[in-house]
Backbone of each chain as nested JSON, in Angstrom:
{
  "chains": [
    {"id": "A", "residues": [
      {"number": 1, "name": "UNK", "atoms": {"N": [44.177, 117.109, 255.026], "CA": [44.887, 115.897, 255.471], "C": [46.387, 116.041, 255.238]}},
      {"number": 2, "name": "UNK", "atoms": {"N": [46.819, 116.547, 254.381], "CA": [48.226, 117.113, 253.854], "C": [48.658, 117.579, 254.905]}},
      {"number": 3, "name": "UNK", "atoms": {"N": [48.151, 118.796, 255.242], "CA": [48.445, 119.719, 256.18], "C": [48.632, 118.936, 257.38]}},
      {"number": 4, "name": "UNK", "atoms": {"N": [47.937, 117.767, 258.245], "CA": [48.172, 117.268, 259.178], "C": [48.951, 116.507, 258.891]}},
      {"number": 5, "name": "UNK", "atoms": {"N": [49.581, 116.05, 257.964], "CA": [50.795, 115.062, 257.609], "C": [51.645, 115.575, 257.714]}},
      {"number": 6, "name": "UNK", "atoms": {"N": [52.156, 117.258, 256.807], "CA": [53.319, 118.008, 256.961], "C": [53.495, 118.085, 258.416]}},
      {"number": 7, "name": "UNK", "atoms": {"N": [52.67, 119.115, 259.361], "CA": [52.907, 119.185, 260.627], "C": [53.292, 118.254, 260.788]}},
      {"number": 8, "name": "UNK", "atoms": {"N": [52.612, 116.445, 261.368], "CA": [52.922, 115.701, 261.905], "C": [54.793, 116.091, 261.629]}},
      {"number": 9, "name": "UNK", "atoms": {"N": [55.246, 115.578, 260.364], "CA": [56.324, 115.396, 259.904], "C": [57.327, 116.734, 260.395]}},
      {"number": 10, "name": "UNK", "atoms": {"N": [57.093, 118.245, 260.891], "CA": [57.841, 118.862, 260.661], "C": [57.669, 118.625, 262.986]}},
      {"number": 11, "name": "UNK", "atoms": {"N": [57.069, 118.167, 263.308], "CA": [57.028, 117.879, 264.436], "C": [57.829, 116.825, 265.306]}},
      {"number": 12, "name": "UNK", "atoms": {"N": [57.815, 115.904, 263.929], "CA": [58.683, 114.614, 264.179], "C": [60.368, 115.202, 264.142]}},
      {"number": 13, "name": "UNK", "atoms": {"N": [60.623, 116.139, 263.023], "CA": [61.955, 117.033, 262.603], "C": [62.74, 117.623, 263.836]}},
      {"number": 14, "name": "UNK", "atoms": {"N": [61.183, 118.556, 264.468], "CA": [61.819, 119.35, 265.325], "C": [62.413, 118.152, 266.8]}},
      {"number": 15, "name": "UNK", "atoms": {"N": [61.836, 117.287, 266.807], "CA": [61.578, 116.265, 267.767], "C": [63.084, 116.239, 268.019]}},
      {"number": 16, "name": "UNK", "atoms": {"N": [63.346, 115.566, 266.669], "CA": [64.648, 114.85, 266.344], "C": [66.017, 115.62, 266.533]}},
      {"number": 17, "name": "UNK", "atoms": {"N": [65.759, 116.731, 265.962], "CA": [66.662, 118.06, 266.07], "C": [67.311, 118.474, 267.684]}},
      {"number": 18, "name": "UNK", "atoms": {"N": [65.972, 118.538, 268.502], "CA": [66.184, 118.49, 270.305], "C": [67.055, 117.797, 270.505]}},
      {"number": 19, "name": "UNK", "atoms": {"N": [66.616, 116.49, 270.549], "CA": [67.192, 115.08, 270.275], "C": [68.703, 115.015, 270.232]}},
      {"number": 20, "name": "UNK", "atoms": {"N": [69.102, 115.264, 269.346], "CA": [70.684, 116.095, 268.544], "C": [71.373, 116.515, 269.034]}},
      {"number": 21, "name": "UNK", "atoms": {"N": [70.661, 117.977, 269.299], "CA": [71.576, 118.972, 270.135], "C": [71.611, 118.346, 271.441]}},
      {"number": 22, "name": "UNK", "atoms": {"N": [70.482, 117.842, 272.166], "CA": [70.439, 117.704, 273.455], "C": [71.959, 116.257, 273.947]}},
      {"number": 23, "name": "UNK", "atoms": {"N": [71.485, 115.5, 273.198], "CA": [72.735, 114.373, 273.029], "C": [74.013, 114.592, 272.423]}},
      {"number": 24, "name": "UNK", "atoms": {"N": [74.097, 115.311, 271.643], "CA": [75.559, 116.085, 270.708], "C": [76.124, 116.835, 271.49]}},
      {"number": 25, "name": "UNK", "atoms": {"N": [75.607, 117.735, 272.07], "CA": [76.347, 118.696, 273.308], "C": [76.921, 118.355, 273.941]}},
      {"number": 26, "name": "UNK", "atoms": {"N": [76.096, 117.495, 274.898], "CA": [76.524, 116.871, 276.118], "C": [77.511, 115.956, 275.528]}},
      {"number": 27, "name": "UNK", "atoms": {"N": [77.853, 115.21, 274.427], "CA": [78.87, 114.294, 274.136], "C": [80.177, 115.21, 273.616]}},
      {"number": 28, "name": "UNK", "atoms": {"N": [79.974, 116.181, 272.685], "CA": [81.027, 116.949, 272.214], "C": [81.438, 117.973, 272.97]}},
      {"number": 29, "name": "UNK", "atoms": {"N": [80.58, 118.563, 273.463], "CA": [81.357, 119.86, 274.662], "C": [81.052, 119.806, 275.797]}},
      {"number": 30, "name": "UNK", "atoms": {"N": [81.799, 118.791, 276.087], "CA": [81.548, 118.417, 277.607], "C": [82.621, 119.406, 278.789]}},
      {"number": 31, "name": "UNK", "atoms": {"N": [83.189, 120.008, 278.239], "CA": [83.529, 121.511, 279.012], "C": [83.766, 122.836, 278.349]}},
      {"number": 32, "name": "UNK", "atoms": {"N": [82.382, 123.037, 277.924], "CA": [82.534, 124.676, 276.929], "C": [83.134, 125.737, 277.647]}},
      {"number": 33, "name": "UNK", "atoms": {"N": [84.127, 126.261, 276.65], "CA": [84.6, 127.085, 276.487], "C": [84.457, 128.594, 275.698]}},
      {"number": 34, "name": "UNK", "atoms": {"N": [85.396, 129.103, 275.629], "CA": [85.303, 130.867, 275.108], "C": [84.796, 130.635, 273.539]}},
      {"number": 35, "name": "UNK", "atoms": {"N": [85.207, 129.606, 272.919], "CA": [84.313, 129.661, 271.123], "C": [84.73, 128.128, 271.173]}},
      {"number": 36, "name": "UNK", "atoms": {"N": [83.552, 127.839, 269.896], "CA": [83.302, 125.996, 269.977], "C": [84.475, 125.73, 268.886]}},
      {"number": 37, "name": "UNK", "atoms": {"N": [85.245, 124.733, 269.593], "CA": [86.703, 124.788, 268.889], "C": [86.301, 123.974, 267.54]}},
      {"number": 38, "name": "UNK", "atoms": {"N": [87.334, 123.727, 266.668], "CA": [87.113, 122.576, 265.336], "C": [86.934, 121.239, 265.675]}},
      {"number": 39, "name": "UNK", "atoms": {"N": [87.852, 121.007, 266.612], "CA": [87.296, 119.654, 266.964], "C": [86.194, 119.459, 267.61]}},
      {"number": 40, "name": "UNK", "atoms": {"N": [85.512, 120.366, 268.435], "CA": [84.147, 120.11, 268.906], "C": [82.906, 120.184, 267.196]}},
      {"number": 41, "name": "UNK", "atoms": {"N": [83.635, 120.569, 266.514], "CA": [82.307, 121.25, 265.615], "C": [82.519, 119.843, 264.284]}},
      {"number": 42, "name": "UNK", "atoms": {"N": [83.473, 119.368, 264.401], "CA": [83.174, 118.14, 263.953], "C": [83.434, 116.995, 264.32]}},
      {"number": 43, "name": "UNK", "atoms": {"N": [83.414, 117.126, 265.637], "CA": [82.334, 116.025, 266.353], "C": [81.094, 115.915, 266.394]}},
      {"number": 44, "name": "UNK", "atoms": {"N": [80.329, 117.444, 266.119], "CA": [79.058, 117.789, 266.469], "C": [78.587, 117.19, 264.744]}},
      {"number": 45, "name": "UNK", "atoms": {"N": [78.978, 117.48, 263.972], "CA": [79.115, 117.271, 262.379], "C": [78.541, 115.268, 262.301]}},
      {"number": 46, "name": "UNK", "atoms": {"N": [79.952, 114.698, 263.049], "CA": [79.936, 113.176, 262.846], "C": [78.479, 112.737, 264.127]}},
      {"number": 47, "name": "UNK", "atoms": {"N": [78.692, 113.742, 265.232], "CA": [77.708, 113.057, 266.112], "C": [76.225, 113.278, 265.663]}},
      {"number": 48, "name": "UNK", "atoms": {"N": [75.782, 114.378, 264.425], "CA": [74.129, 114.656, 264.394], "C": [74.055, 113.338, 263.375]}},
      {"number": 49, "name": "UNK", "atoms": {"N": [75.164, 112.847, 262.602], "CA": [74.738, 111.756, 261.627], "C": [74.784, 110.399, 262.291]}},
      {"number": 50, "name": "UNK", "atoms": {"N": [75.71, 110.371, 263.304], "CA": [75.94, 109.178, 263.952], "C": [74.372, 108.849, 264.215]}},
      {"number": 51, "name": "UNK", "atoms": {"N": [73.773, 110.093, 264.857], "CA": [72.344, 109.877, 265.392], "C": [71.579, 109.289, 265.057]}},
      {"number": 52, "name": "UNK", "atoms": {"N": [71.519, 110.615, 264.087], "CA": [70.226, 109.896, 262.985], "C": [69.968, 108.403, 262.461]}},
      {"number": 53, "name": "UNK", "atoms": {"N": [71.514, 107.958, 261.973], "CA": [71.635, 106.86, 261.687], "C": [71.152, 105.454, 262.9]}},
      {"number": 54, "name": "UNK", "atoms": {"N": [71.646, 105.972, 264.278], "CA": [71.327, 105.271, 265.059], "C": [69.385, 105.138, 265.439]}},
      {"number": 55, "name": "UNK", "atoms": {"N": [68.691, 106.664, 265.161], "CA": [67.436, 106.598, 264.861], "C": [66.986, 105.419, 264.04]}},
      {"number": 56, "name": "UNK", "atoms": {"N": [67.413, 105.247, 262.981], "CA": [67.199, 104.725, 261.791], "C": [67.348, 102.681, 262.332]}},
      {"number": 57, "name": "UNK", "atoms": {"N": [68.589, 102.691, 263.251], "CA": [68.309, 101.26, 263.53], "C": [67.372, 100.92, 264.414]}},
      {"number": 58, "name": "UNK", "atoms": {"N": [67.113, 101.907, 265.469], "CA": [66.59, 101.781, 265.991], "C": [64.71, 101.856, 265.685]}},
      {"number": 59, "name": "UNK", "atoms": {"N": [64.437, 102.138, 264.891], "CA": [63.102, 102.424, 264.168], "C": [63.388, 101.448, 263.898]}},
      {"number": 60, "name": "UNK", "atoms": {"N": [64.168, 100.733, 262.923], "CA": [64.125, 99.124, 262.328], "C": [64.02, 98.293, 263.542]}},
      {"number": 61, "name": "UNK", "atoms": {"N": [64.618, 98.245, 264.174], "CA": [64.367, 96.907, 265.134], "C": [63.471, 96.947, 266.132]}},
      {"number": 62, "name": "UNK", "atoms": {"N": [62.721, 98.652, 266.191], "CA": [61.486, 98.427, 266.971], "C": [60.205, 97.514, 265.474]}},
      {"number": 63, "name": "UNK", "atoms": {"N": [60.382, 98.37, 264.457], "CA": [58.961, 97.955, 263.544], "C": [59.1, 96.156, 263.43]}},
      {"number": 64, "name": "UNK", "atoms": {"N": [60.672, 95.599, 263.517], "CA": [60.497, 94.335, 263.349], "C": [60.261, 93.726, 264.556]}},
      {"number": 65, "name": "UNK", "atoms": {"N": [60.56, 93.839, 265.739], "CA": [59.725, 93.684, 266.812], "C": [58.124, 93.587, 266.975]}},
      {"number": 66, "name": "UNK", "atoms": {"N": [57.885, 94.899, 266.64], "CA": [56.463, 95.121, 266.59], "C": [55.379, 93.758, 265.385]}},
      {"number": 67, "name": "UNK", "atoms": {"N": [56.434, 94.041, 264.752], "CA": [55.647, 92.492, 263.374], "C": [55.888, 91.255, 264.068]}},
      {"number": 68, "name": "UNK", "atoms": {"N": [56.901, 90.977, 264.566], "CA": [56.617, 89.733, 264.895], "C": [56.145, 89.396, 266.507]}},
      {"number": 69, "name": "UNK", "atoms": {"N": [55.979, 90.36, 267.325], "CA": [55.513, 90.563, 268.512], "C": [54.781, 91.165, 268.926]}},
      {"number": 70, "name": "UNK", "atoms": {"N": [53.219, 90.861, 268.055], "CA": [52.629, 92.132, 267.97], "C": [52.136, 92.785, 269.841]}},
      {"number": 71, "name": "UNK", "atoms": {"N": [51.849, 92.048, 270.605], "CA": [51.92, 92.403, 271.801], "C": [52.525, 93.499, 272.693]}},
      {"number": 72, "name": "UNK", "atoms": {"N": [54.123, 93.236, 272.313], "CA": [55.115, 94.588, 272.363], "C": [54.5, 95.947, 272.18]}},
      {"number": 73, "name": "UNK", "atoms": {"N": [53.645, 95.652, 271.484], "CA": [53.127, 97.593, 270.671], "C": [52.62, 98.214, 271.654]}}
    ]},
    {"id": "B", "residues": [
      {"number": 1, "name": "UNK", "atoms": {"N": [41.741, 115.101, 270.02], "CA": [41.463, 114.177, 268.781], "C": [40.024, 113.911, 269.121]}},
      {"number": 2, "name": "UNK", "atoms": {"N": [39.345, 113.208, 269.867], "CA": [38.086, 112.454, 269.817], "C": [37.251, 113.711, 269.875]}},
      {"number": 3, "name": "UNK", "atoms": {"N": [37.481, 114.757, 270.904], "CA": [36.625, 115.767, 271.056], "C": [36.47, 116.354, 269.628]}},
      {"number": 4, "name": "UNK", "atoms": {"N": [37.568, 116.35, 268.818], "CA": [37.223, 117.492, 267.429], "C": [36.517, 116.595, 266.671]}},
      {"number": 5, "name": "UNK", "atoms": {"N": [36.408, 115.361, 266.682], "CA": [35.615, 114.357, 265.651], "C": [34.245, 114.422, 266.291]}},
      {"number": 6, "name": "UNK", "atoms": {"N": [34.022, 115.098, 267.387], "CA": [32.54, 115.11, 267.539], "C": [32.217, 116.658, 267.779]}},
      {"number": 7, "name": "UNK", "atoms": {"N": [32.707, 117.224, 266.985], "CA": [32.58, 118.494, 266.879], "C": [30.783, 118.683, 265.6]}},
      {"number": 8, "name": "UNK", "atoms": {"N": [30.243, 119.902, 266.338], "CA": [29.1, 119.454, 265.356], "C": [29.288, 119.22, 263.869]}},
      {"number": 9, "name": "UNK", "atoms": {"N": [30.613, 120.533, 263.667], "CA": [30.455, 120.577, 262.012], "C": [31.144, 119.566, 261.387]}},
      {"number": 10, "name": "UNK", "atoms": {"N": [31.667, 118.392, 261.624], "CA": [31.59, 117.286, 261.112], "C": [30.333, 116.359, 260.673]}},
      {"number": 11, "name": "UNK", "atoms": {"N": [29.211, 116.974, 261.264], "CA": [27.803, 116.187, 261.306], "C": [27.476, 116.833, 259.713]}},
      {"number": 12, "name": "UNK", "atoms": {"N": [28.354, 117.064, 259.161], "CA": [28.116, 118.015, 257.803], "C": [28.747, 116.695, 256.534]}},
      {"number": 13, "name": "UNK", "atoms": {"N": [29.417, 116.056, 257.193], "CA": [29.819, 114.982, 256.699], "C": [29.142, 113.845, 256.555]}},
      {"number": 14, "name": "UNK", "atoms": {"N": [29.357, 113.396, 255.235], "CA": [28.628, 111.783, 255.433], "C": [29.123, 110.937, 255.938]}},
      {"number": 15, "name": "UNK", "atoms": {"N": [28.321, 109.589, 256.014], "CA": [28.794, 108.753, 256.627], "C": [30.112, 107.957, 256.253]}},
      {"number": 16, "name": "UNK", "atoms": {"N": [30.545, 107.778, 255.095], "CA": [31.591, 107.364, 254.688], "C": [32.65, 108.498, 254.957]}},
      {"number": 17, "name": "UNK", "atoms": {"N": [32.687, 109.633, 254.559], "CA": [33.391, 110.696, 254.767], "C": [33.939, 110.736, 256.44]}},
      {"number": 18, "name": "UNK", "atoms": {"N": [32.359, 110.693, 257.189], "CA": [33.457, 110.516, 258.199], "C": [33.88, 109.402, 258.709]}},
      {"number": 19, "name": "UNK", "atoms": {"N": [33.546, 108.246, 258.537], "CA": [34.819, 107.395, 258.513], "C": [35.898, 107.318, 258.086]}},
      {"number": 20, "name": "UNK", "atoms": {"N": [36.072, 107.83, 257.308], "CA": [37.364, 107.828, 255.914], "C": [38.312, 108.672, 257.227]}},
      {"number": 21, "name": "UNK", "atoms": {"N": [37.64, 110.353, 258.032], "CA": [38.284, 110.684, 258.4], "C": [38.868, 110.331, 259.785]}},
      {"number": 22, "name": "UNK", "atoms": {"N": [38.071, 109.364, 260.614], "CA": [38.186, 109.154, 261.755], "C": [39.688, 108.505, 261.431]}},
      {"number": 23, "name": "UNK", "atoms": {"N": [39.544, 107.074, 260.205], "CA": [40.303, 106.327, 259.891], "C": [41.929, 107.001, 259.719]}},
      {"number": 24, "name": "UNK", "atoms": {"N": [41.721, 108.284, 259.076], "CA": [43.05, 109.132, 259.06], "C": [43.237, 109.364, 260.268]}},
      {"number": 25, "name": "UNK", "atoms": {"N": [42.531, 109.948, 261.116], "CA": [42.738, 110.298, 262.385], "C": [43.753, 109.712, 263.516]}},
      {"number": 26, "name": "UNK", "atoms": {"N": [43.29, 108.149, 263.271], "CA": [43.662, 106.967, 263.882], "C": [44.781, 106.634, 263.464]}},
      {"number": 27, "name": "UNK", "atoms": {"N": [45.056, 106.518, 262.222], "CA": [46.893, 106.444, 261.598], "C": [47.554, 107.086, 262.185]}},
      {"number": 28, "name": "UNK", "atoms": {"N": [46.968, 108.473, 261.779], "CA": [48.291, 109.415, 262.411], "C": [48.365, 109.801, 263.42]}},
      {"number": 29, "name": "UNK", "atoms": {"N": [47.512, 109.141, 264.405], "CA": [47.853, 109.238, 265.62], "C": [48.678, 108.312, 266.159]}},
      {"number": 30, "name": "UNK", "atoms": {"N": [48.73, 106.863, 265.488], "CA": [49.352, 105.973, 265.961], "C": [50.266, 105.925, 265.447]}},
      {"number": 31, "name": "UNK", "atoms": {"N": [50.532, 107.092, 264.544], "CA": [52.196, 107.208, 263.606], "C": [52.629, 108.142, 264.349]}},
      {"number": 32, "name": "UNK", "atoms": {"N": [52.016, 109.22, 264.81], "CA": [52.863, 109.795, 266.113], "C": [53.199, 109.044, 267.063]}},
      {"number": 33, "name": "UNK", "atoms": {"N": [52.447, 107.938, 267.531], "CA": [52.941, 107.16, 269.163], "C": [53.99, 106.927, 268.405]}},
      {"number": 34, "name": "UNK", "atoms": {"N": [53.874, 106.096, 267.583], "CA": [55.423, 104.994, 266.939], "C": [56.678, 106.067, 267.38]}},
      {"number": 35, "name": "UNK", "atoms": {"N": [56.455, 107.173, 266.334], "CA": [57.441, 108.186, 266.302], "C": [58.478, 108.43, 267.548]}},
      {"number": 36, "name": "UNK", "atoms": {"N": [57.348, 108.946, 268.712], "CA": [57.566, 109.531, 269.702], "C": [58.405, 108.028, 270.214]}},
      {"number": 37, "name": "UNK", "atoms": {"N": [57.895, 106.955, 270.475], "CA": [58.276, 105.746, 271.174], "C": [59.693, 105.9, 270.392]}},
      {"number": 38, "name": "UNK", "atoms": {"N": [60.28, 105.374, 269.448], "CA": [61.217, 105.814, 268.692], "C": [62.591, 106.983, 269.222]}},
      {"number": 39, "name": "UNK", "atoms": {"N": [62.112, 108.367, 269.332], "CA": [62.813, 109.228, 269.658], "C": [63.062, 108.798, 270.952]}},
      {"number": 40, "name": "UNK", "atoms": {"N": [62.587, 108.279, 271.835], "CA": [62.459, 108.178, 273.512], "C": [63.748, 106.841, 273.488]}},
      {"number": 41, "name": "UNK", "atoms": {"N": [63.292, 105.907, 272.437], "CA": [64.562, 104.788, 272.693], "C": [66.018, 105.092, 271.667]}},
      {"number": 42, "name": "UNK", "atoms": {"N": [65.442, 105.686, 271.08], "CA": [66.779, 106.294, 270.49], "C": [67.968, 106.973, 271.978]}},
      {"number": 43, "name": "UNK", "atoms": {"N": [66.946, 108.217, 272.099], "CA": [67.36, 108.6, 272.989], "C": [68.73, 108.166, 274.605]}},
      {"number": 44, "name": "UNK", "atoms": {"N": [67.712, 107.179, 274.415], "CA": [67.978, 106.61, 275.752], "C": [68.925, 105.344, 275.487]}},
      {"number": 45, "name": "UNK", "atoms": {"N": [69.13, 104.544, 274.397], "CA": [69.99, 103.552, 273.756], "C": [71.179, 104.037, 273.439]}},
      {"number": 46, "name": "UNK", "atoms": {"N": [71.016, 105.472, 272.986], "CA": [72.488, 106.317, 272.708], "C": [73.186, 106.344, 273.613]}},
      {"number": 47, "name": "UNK", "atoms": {"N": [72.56, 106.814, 274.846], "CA": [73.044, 107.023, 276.227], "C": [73.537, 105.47, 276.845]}},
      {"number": 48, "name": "UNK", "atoms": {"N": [73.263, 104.354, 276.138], "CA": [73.572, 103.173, 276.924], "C": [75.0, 102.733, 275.927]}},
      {"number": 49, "name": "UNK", "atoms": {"N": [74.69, 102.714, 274.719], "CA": [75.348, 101.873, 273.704], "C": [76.32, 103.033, 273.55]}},
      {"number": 50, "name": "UNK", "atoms": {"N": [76.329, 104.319, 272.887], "CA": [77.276, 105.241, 272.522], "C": [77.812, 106.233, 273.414]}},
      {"number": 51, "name": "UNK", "atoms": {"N": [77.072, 106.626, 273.878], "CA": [77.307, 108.023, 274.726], "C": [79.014, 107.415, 274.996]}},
      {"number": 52, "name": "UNK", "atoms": {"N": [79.4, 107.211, 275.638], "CA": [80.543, 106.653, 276.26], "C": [81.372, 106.455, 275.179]}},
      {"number": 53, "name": "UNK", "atoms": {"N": [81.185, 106.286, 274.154], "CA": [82.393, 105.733, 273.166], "C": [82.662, 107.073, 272.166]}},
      {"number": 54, "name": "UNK", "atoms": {"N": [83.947, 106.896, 271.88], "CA": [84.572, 107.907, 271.399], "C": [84.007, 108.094, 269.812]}},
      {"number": 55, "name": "UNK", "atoms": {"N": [83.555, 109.534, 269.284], "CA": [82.776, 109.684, 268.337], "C": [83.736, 109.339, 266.831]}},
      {"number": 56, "name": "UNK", "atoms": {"N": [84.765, 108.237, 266.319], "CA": [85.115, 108.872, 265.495], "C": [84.591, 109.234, 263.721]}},
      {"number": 57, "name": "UNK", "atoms": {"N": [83.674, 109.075, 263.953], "CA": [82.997, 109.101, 262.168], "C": [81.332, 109.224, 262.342]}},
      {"number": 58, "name": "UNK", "atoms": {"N": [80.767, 109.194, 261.409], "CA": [79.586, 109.237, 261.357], "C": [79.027, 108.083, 260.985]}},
      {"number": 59, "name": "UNK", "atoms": {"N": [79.261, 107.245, 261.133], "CA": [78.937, 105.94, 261.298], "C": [78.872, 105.485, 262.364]}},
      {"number": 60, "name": "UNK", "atoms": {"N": [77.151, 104.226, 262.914], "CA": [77.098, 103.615, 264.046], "C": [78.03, 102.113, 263.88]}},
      {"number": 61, "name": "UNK", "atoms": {"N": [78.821, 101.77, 264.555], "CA": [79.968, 100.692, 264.039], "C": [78.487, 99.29, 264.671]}},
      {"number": 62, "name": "UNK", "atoms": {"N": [79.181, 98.263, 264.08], "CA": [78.547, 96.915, 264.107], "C": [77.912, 96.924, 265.43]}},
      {"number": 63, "name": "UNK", "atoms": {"N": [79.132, 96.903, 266.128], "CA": [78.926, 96.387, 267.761], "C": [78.057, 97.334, 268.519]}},
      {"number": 64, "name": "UNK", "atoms": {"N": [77.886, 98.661, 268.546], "CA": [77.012, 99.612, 268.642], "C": [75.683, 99.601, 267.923]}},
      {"number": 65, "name": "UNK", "atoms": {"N": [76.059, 99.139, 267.055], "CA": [74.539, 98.28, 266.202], "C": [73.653, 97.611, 266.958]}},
      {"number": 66, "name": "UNK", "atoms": {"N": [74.779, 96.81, 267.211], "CA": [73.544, 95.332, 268.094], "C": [73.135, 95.679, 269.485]}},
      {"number": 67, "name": "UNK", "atoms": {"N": [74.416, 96.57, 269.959], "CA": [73.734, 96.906, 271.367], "C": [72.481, 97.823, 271.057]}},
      {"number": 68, "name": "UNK", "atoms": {"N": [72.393, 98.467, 270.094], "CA": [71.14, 99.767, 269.912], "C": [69.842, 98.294, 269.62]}},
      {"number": 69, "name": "UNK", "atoms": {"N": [69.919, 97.204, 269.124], "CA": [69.102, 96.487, 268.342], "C": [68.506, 95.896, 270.132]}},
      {"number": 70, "name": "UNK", "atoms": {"N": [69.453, 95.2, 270.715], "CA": [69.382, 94.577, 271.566], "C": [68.478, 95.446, 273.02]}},
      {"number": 71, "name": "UNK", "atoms": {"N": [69.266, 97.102, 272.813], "CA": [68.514, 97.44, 273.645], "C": [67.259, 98.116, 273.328]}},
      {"number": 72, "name": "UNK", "atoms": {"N": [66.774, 97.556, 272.112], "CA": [65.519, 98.147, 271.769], "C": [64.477, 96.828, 272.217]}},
      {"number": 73, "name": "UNK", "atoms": {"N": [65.096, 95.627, 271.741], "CA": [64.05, 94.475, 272.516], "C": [64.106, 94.098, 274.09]}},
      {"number": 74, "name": "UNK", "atoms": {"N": [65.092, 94.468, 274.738], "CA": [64.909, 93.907, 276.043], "C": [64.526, 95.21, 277.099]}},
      {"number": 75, "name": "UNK", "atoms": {"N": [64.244, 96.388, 275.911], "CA": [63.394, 97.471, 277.041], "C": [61.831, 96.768, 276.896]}},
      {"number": 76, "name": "UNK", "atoms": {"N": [61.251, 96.847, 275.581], "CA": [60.463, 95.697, 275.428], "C": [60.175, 94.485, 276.566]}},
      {"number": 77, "name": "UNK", "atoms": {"N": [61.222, 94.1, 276.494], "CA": [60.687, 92.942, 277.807], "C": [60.777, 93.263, 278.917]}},
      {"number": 78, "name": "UNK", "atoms": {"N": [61.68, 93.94, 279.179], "CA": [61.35, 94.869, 280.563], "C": [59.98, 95.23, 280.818]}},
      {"number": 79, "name": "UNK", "atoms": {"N": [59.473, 95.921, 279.609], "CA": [58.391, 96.725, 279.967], "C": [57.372, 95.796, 280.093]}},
      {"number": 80, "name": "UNK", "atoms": {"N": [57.209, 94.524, 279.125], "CA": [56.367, 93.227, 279.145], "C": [56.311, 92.638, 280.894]}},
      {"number": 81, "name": "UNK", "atoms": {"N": [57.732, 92.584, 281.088], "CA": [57.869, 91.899, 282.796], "C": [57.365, 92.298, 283.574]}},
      {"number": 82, "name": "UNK", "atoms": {"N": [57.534, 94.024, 283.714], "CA": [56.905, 94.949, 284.525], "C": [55.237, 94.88, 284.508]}},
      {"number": 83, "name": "UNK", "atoms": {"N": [55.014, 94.986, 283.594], "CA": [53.301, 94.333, 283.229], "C": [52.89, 93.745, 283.5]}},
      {"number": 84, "name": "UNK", "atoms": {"N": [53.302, 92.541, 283.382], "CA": [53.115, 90.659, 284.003], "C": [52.901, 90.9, 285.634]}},
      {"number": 85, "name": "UNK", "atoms": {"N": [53.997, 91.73, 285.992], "CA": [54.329, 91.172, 287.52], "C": [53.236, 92.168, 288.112]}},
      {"number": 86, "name": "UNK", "atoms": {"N": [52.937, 93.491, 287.488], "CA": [51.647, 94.338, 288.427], "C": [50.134, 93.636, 287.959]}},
      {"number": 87, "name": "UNK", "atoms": {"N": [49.913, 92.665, 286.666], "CA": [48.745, 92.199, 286.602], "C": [48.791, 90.936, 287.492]}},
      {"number": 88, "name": "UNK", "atoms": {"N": [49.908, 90.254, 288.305], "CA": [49.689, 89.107, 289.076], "C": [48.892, 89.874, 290.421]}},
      {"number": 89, "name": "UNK", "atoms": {"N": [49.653, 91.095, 290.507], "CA": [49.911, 91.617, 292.021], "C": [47.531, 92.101, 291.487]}},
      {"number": 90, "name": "UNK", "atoms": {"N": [47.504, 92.732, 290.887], "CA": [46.386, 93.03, 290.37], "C": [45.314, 91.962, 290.925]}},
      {"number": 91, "name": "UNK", "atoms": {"N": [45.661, 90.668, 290.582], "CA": [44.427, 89.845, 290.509], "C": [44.708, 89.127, 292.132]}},
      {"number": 92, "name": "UNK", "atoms": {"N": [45.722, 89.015, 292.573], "CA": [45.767, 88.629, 293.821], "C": [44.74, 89.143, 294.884]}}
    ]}
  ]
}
C-alpha cells in the first residue's frame, strides 16, 4: 500500500514538474536564444514558485468548493 | 483497477482483507482524480489570471489570488451549466 502511495505521489511530482516547465517556458523565454540569459533563469526561479504556490490556492478553493458543494465533485 | 481486484489471487484474501483493500483502492483513486482535476485548473487559471502579467517575485499577489479562486468556481459552474442544459436537451 506504501508503494502505491509513493508512486501515486512521485506521479503527482512528475505531473507538476511538466506543469512548470511547460508554463515557465512559454512565460520566461518567449524568444530563446544562443544560452538562457540571467534574467530568464530567474524568472524561471520566481515562476516554478509562483506556480506551485498558485497550485496550492488553487487546491484550496477547489477542496472548499467541493465541501460545501458537494455536487461540483 | 477493477480488473486487478478480481484477479483470482486476491480470492486468497479474506473477506475483510479484501475490503480493507478495495477501500484503499477507491481513495487513491479518487485522490488521483482530485490531483489530476487540480493540475488541469491550475494549469489553465495560470493561463487566464497570470500568464499575461509580469513575473516579478515568487509570490501569487492578492488580485491574482482571487482571480485563480474565482476561476476555480465558475469553471465549476460552467461545467454544472453545461450539464443542466444537455440533461434538458436529454429528456426532451
Amino acid at each position: 500500500m506504501q508503494t502505491v502511495q509513493q508512486q501515486q505521489n512521485v506521479e503527482n511530482a512528475r505531473i507538476l514538474i511538466d506543469k512548470i516547465n511547460k508554463n515557465c517556458f512559454a512565460k520566461c523565454v518567449p524568444k530563446p536564444g544562443s544560452i538562457l540569459s540571467s534574467g530568464e533563469t530567474t524568472c524561471l526561479t520566481n515562476c516554478m514558485q509562483k506556480y506551485m504556490n498558485a497550485w496550492n490556492i488553487v487546491s484550496g478553493a477547489y477542496i472548499y468548493r467541493i465541501k460545501n458543494d458537494p455536487s461540483s465533485n | 483497477m477493477d480488473s486487478s481486484l478480481n484477479n483470482p489471487s486476491l480470492g486468497e484474501f479474506n473477506e475483510k482483507d479484501r475490503k480493507e483493500l478495495q477501500q484503499f483502492f477507491e481513495n487513491q483513486q479518487q485522490k488521483a482524480k482530485f490531483q489530476d482535476n487540480v493540475h488541469s485548473l491550475t494549469s489553465m487559471c495560470w493561463t487566464k489570471c497570470i500568464a499575461a502579467n509580469k513575473i516579478s517575485g515568487p509570490q501569487v499577489d492578492r488580485s491574482e489570488a482571487s482571480c485563480l479562486e474565482n476561476c476555480v468556481n465558475r469553471f465549476i459552474d460552467a461545467q454544472k451549466a453545461v450539464i443542466s442544459q444537455l440533461e434538458k436537451i436529454g429528456s426532451q
